[in-house]
BATORTOR-914228 format. One record per residue (C-alpha): residue number from 1; x, y, z; chain; residue in one letter. Coordinates in steps of 0.2 Angstrom, whole numbers, plus 5000, padded with zeros to 4 digits. Layout:
REC  num    xx    yy    zz  chaine  residu
REC  NUM     X     Y     Z       A       A
...
This chain:
REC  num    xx    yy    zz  chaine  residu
REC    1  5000  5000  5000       A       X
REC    2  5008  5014  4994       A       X
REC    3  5014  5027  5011       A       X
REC    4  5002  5014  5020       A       X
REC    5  5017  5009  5033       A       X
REC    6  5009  5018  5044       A       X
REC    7  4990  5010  5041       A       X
REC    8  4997  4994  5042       A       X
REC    9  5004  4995  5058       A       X
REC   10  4988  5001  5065       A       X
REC   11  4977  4989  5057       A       X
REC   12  4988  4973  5060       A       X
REC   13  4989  4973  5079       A       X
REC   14  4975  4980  5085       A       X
REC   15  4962  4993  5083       A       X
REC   16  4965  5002  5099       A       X
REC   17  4982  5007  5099       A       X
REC   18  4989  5023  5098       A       X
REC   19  4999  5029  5086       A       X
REC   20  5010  5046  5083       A       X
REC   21  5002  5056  5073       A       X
REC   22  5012  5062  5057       A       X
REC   23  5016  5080  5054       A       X
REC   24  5003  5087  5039       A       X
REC   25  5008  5084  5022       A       X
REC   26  5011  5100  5013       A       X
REC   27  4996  5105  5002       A       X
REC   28  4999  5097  4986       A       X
REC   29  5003  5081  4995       A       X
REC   30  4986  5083  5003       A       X
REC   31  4977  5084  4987       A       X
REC   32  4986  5070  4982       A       X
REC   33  4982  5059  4995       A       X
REC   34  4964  5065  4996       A       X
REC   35  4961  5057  4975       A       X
REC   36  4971  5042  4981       A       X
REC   37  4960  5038  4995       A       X
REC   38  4945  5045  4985       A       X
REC   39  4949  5036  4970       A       X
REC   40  4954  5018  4981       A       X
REC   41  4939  5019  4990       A       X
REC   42  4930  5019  4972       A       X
REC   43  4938  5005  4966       A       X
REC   44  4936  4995  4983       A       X
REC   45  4916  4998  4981       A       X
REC   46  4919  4993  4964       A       X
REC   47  4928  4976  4967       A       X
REC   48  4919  4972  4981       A       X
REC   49  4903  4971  4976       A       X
REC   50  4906  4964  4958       A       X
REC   51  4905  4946  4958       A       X
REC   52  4891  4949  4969       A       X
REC   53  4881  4958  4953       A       X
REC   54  4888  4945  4942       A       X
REC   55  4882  4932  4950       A       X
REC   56  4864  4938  4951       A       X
REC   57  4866  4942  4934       A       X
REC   58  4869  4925  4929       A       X
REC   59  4854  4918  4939       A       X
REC   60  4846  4912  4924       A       X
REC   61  4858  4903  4917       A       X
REC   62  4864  4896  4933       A       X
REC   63  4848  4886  4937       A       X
REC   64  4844  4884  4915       A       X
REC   65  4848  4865  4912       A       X
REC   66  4848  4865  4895       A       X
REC   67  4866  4859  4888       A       X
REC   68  4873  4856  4870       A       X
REC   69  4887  4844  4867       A       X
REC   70  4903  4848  4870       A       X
REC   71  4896  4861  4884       A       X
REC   72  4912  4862  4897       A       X
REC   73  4898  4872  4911       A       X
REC   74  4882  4869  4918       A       X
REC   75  4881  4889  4915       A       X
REC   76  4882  4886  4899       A       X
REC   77  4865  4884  4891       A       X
REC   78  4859  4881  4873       A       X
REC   79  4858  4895  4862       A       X
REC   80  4838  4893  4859       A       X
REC   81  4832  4892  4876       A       X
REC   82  4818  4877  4878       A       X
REC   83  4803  4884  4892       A       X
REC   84  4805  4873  4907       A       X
REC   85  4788  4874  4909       A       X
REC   86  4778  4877  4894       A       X
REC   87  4762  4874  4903       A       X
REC   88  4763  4892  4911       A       X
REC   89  4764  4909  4902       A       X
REC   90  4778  4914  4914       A       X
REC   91  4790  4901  4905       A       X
REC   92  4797  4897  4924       A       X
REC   93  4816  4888  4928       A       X
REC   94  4810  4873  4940       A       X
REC   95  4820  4884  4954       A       X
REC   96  4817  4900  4957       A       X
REC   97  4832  4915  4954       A       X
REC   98  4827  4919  4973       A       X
REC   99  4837  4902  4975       A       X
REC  100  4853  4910  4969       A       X
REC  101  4850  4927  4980       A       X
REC  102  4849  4917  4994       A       X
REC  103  4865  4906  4991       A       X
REC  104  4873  4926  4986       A       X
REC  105  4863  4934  5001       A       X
REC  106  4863  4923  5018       A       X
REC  107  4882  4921  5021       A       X
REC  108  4883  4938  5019       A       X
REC  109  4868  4941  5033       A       X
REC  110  4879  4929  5043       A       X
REC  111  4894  4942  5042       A       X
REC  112  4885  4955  5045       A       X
REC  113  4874  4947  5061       A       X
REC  114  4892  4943  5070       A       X
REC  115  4901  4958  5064       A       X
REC  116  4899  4970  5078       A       X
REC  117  4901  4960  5090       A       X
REC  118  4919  4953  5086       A       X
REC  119  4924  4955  5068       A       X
REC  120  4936  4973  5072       A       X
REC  121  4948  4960  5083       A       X
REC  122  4953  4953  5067       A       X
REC  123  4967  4966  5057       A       X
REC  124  4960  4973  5042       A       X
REC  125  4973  4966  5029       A       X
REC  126  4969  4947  5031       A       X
REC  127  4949  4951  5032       A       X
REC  128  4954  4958  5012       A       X
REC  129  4963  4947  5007       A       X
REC  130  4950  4932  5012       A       X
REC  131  4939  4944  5003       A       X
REC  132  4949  4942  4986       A       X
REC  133  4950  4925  4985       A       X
REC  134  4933  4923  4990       A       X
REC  135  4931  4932  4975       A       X
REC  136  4939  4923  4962       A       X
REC  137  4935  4908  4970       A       X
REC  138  4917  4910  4965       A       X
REC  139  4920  4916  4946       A       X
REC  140  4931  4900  4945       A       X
REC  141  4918  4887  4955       A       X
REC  142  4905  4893  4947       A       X
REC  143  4914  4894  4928       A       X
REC  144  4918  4875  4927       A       X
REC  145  4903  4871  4937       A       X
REC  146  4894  4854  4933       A       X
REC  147  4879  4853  4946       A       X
REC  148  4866  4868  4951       A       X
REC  149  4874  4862  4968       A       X
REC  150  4890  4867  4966       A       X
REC  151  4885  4884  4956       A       X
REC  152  4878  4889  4971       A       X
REC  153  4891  4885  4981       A       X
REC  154  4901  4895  4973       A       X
REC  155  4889  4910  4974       A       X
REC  156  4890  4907  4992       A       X
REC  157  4909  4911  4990       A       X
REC  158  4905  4928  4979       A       X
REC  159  4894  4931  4997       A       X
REC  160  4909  4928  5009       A       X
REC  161  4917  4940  4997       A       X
REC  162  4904  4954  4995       A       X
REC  163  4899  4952  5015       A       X
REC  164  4916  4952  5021       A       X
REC  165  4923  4965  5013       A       X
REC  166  4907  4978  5013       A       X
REC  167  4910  4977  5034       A       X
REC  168  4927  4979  5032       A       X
REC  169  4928  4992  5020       A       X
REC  170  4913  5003  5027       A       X
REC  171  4923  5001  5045       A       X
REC  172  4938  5007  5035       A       X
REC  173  4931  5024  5030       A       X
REC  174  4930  5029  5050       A       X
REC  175  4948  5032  5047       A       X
REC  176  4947  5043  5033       A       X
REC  177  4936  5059  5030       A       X
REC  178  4918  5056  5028       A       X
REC  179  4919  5060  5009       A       X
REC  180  4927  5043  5005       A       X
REC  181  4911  5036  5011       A       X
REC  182  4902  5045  4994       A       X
REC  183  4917  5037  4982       A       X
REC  184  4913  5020  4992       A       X
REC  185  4896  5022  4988       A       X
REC  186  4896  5027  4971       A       X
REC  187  4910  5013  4967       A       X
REC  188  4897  5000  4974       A       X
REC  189  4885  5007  4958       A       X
REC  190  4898  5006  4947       A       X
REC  191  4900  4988  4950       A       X
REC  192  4880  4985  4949       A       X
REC  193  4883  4994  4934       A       X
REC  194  4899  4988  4924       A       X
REC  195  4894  4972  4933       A       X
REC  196  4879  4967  4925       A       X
REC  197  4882  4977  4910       A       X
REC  198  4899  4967  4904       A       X
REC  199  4888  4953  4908       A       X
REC  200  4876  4955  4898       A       X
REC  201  4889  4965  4884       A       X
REC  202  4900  4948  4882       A       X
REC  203  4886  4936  4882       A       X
REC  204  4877  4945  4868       A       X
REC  205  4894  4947  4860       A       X
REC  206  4895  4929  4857       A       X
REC  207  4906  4923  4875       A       X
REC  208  4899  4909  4885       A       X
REC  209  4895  4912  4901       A       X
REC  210  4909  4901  4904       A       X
REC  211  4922  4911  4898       A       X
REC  212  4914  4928  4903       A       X
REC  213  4915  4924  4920       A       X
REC  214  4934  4918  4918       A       X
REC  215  4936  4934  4911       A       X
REC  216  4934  4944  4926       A       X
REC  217  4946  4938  4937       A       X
REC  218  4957  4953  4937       A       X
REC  219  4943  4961  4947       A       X
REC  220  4948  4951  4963       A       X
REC  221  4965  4957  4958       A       X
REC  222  4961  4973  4957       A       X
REC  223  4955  4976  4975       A       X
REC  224  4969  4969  4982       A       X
REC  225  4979  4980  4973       A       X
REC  226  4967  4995  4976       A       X
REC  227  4969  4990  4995       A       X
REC  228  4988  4987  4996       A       X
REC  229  4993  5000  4984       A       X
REC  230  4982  5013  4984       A       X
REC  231  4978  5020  5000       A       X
REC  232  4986  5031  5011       A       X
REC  233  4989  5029  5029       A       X
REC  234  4972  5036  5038       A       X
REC  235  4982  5051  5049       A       X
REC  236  4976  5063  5061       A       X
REC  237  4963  5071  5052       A       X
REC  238  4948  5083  5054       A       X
REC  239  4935  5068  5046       A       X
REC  240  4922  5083  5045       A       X
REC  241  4928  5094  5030       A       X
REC  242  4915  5102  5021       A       X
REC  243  4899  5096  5030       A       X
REC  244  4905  5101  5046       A       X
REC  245  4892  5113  5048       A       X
REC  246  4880  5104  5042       A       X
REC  247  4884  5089  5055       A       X
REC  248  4886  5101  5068       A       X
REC  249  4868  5108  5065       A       X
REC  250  4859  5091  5068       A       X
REC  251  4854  5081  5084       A       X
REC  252  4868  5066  5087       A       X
REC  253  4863  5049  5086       A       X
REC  254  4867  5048  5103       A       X
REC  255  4870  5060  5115       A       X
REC  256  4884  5060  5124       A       X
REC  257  4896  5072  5138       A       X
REC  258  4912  5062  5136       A       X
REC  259  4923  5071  5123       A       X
REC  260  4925  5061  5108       A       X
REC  261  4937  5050  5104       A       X
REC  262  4947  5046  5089       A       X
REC  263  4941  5035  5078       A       X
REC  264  4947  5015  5079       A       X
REC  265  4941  5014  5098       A       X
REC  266  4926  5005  5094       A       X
REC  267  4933  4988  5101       A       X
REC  268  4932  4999  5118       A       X
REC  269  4915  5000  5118       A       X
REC  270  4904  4989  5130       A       X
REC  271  4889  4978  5124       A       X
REC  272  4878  4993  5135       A       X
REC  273  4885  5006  5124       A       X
REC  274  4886  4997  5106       A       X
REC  275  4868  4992  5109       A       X
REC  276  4863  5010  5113       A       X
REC  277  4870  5017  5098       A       X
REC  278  4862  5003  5089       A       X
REC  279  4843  5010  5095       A       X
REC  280  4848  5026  5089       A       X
REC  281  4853  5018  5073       A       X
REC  282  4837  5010  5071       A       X
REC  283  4828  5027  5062       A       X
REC  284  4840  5022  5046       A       X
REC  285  4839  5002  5048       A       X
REC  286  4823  5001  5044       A       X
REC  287  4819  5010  5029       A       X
REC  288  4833  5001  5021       A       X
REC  289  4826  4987  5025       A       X
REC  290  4811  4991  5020       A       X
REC  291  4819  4996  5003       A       X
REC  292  4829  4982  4999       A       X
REC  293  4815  4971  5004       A       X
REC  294  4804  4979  4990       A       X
REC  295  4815  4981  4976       A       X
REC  296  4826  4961  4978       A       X
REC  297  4807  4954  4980       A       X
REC  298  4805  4963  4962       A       X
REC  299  4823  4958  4956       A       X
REC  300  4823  4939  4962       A       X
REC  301  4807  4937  4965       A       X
REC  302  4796  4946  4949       A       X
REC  303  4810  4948  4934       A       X
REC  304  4810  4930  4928       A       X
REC  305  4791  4931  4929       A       X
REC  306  4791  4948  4919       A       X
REC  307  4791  4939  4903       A       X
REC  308  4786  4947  4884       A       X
REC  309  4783  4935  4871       A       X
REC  310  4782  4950  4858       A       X
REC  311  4800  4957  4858       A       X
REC  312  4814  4949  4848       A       X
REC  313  4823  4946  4866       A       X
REC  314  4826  4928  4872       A       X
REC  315  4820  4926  4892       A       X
REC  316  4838  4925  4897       A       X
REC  317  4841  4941  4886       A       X
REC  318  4825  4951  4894       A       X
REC  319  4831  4943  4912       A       X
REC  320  4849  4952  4907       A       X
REC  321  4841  4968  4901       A       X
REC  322  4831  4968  4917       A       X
REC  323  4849  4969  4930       A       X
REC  324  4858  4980  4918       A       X
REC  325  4846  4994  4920       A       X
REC  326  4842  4991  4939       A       X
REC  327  4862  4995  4941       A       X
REC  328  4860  5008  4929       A       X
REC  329  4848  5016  4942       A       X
REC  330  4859  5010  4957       A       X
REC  331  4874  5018  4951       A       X
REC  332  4867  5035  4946       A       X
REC  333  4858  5040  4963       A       X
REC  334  4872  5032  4974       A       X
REC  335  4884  5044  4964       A       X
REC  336  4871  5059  4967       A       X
REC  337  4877  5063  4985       A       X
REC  338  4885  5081  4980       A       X
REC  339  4873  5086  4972       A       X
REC  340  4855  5078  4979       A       X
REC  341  4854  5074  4996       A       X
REC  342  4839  5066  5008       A       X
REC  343  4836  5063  5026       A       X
REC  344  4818  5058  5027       A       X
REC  345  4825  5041  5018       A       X
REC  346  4807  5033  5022       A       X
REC  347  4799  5041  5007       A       X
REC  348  4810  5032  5000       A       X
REC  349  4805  5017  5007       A       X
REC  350  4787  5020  5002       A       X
REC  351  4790  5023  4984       A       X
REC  352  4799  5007  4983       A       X
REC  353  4784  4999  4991       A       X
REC  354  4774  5005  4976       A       X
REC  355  4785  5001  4964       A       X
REC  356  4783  4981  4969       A       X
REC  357  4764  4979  4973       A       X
REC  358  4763  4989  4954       A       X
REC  359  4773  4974  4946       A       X
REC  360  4765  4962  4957       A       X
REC  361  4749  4969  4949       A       X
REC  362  4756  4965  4933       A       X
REC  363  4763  4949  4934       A       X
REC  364  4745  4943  4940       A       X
REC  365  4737  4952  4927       A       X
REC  366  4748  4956  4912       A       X
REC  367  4742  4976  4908       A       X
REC  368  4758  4981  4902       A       X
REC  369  4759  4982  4884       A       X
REC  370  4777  4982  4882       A       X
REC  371  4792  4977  4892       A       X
REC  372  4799  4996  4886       A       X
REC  373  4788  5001  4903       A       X
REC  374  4796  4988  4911       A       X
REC  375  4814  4996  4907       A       X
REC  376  4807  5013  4914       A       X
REC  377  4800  5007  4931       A       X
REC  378  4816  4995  4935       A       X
REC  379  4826  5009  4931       A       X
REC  380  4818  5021  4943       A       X
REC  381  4818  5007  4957       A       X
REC  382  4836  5006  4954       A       X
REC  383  4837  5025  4957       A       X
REC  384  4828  5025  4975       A       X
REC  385  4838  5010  4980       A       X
REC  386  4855  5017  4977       A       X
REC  387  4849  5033  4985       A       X
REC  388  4843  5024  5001       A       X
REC  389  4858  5017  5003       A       X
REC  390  4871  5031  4998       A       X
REC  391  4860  5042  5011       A       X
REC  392  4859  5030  5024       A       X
REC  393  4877  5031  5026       A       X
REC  394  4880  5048  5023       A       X
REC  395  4868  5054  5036       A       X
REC  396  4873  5040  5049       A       X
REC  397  4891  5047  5046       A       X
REC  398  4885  5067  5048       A       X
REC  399  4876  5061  5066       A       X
REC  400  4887  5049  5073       A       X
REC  401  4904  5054  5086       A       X
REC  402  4921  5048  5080       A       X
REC  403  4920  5036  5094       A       X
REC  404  4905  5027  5088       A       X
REC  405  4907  5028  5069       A       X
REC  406  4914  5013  5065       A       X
REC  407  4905  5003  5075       A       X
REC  408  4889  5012  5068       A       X
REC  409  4895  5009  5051       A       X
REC  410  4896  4990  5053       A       X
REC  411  4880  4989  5062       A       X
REC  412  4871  4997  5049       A       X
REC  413  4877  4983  5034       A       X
REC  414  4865  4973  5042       A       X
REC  415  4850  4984  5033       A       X
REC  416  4853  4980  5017       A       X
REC  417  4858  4961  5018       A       X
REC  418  4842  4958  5029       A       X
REC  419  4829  4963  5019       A       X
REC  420  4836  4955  5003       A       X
REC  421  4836  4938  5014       A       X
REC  422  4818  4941  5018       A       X
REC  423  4814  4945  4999       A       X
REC  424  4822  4929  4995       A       X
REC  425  4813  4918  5005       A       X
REC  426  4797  4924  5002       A       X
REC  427  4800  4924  4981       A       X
REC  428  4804  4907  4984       A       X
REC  429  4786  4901  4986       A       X
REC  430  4778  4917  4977       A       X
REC  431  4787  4908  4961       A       X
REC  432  4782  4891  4965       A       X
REC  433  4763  4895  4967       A       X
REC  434  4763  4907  4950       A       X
REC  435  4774  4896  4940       A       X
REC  436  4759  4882  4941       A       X
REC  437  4747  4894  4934       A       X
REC  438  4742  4890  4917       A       X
């Protein structure tokens, strides 16, 4: 990690100890260690949450049994798809794609459940390096993949990945001025975005999906690089910068006489004081909840059942088309912090409420005329989803003291991870009772 002898030593031993501050860096050094960090913490969101897009992505043809001769992969189905189940309009895969959210999703809530109560004993650099070969592991389980069985478990690896390394990179940022946590964010959309969209761009072009998930195994490598190389070492800093004011003009999470402490004190805290932060946590848990549970319930749950006859697109293709543009909508609102910023994230949650029980309406009764309309409302859902989550963050970070922030941060991956296990279980049955529909 380049001028990260510093951050090493802080991170390796353990997260309490004190070092000596360096002297400031003269203002051109500043600037340049501010794009490093900026620009690291992109591509970490980037990498990290890349094989986790992918793999949803590929959920069709992960669970497609169709195989021509000479087929090397089980993710490597025929190129004139057969119905599974011809009998229904919904032309339905015997498992659902919730199956694959759930193998990409409950490891990940797993993570995130024991997280706050232990994981910050554990040095940042093995956390990301378990994180990278997680990573790589799952493009290469699920590549040469035989079986349904062991496609999801390498999916479960892609979660290890994406679970691990969202706690420790989100952690991370408490060390670092509270802007990284906008760079972090809007990497995450670029990798729903370049994710699902090389995805999509290498299978049309004529790759398998094979060989387009061997193709992206530079990504693992790339955020260990990012990691190692990238970042400078987080020094004694003003975190604040420019929305001190704003901070300072709001009511704290949790009020507190003590002065603050620096932050990487949060194995200090007792189980009394981590669980009273968590209660004032609760007024942005929940509507991410809320919001993740609506718009995976659409995305697992509804896209594979959001099938058009009339359209030139195979169901794989409209299944494609249908993740590229929810990441499209991800990736712009969660790169919209400078200039589009929201408290009241529970209007968000209410929107993305109507958004599914409008395409709950049509999958049981099939009013849209074409799957254009479709585009448009899966791209405004992937808007207030990446806005609920680039939000979330940003205000928890605004409200929260140095002492508790990187606690808070961990605490608060659990949103997003829990109401996308929710979605996937209930999906599960949604598609068995619509798929025998005739």
């Amino acid at each position: 990690m380049g001028g990260c002898a510093g951050s090493r030593r802080r991170f390796s031993d353990s997260e309490g100890e004190e070092t000596v501050p360096e002297p400031r860096l003269p203002l051109l050094d500043h600037q340049g260690a501010h794009w490093k960090n900026a620009v690291g913490f992109w591509l970490l969101g980037l990498c990290n949450n890349f094989s986790y897009v992918v793999m949803l992505s590929a959920a069709h043809d992960i669970l497609s049994h169709e195989r021509t001769s000479g087929n090397q992969s089980h993710v490597d189905p025929g190129p004139t798809p057969i119905p599974h189940n011809s009998s229904s309009r919904f032309d339905c895969n015997s498992v659902s794609t919730a199956a694959v959210l759930l193998a990409d999703i409950l490891p990940t809530l797993i993570i995130k459940l024991l997280a706050p109560l232990g994981l910050h004993l554990l040095p940042y650099s093995p956390r990301v390096l378990v994180s990278g070969i997680c990573a790589a592991g799952s493009f290469v389980l699920v590549a040469f993949s035989h079986s349904v069985g062991t496609s999801l478990c390498g999916v479960v690896f892609a979660s290890i990945s994406s679970g691990l390394g969202e706690v420790t990179f989100l952690s991370l940022t408490a060390f670092y001025p509270r802007a990284v946590i906008s760079w972090w964010s809007s990497g995450t959309g670029g990798a729903g975005l370049l994710g699902a969209l090389s995805y999509l761009g290498l299978t049309q072009a004529g790759l398998s999906p094979q060989q387009t998930l061997l193709s992206m195994l530079g990504i693992p490598a790339l955020l260990l690089a990012s990691y190692f190389l990238l970042l400078t070492s987080p020094e004694a800093q003003d975190p604040g910068g420019e929305e001190e004011a704003e901070s300072a003009a709001r009511q704290p999470l949790v009020g507190t006489e003590a002065p603050e402490s620096k932050p990487g004190s949060s194995s200090s805290l007792s189980l009394r004081e981590r669980w009273t932060v968590f209660k004032g946590l609760l007024w942005y848990i929940v509507p991410l909840v809320v919001v993740y549970f609506a718009e995976y319930f659409i995305n697992q749950g509804l896209f594979e059942l959001l099938f058009f006859r009339n359209t030139s697109l195979s169901h794989a293709q409209q299944y494609r088309w249908y993740q590229m543009l929810y990441q499209a909508g991800v990736f712009a609102s969660r790169s919209s912090l400078r200039c589009c910023r929201i408290r009241f994230t529970w209007a968000l949650a209410l929107l993305q409420c109507l958004n599914l029980a409008f395409l709950l309406a049509d999958v049981w009764f099939g009013f849209l005329p074409s799957i254009y309309l479709v585009f448009l409302i899966i791209l405004y859902e992937g808007l207030l989803g990446g806005a609920a989550y680039v939000n979330t963050f940003h205000n928890i970070a605004l409200e929260t003291s140095d002492e508790h922030r990187e606690f808070a941060m961990a605490a608060t991956c659990i949103s997003d991870t829990l109401g996308i296990s929710l979605s996937g279980l209930l999906a599960l049955p949604l598609h068995d009772f619509l798929c025998q529909l005739s």
